[in-house]
C-alpha positions in Angstrom: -7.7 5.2 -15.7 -6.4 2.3 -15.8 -3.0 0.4 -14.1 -0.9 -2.8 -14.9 -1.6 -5.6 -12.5 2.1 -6.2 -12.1 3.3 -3.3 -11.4 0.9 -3.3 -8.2 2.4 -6.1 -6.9 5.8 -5.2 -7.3 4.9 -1.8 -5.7 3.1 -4.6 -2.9 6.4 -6.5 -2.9 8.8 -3.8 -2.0 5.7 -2.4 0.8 6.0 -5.8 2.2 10.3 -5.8 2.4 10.2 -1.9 3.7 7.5 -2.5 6.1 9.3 -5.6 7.5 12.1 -3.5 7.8 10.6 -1.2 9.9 9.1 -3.8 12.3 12.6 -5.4 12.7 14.5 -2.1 13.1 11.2 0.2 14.9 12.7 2.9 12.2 10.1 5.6 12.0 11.8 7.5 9.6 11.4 4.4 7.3 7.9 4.8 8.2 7.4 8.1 7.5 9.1 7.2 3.5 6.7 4.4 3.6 3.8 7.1 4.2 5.0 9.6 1.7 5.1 6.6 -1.2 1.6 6.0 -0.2 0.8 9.4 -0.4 1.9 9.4 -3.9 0.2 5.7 -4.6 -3.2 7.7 -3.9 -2.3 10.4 -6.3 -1.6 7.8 -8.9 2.3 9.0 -8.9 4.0 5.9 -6.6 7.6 5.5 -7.2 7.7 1.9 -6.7 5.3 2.1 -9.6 7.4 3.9 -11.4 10.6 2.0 -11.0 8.6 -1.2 -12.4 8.2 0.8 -15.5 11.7 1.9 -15.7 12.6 -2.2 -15.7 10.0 -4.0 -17.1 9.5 -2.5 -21.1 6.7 -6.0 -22.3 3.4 -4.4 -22.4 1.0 -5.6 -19.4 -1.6 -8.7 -20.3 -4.7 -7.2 -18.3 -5.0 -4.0 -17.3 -7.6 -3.1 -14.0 -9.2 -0.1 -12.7 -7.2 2.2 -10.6 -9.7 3.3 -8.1 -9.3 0.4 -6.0 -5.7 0.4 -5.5 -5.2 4.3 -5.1 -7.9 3.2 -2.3 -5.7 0.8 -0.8 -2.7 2.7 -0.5 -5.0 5.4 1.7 -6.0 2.4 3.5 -2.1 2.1 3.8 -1.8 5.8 4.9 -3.9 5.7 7.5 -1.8 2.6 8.8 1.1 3.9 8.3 0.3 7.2 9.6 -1.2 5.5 13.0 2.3 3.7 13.5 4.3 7.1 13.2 1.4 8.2 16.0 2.4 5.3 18.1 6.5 5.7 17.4 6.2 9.0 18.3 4.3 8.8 21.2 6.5 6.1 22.3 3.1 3.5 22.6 5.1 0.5 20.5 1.7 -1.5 20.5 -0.2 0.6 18.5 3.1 1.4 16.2 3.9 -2.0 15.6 0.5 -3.6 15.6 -0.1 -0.5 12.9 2.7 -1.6 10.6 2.0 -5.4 11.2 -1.6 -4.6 9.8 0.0 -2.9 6.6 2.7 -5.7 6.2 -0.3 -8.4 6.2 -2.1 -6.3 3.6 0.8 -6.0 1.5 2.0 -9.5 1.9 -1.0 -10.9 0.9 -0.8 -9.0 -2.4 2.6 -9.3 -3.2 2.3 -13.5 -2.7 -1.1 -14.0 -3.8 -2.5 -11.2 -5.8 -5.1 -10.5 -3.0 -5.5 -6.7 -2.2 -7.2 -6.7 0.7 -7.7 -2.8 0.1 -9.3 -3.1 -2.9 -11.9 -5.6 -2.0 -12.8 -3.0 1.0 -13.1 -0.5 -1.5 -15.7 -2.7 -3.6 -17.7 -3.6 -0.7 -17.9 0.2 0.1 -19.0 1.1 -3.4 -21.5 -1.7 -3.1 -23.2 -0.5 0.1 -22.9 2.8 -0.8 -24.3 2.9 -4.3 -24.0 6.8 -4.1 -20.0 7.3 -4.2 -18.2 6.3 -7.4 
């Protein structure tokens, strides 16, 4: 399967303005929206993705394998999923330094096309020749 490069980095773009959101307000309930989105994102069903569909109607330039990025937003889960641990076990540390982690990630794709996600998932594959 393959996705629009685009529409990943708008679906990185909102990420990064939710996720900021939650470090400014400490909402864990906006966390817990964030996790369901990546929850869809790994199923290949992201609403953010969706949206960008809905708005932009040109047909994508480049196309790229969706492995990768439904392998970054689990990466994302797990973040996100960790900071709801730390919100509700009332250890801000670990739920801020949680979402900060996931903010980077998305930041860094949003701005400069880098998913940090994706590139672990193609080291993985690499060292581990076995899982495709």
């Amino acid at each position: 399967m393959q996705v629009d490069s685009r529409a990943l980095r708008f679906a990185a773009a909102v990420t990064t303005g939710v996720l900021a959101l939650v470090l400014v307000t400490g909402s864990a309930w906006l966390l817990a929206a964030q996790a369901v989105v990546f929850a869809l994102g790994v199923l290949g069903t992201s609403p953010y993705g969706m949206i960008f569909k809905g708005i932009v109607k040109s047909p994508p330039r480049e196309l790229e394998d969706a492995a990768p990025p439904r392998f970054a937003q689990g990466v994302g889960l797990v973040f996100a999923l960790v900071g709801l641990v730390g919100f509700v076990t009332q250890i801000t540390p670990l739920a801020l330094g949680a979402v900060a982690v996931a903010l980077f990630a998305a930041f860094l794709n949003a701005a400069f096309g880098f998913c940090l996600g994706c590139e672990m998932f193609l080291i993985i594959r690499r060292l581990l020749p076995a899982v495709r």
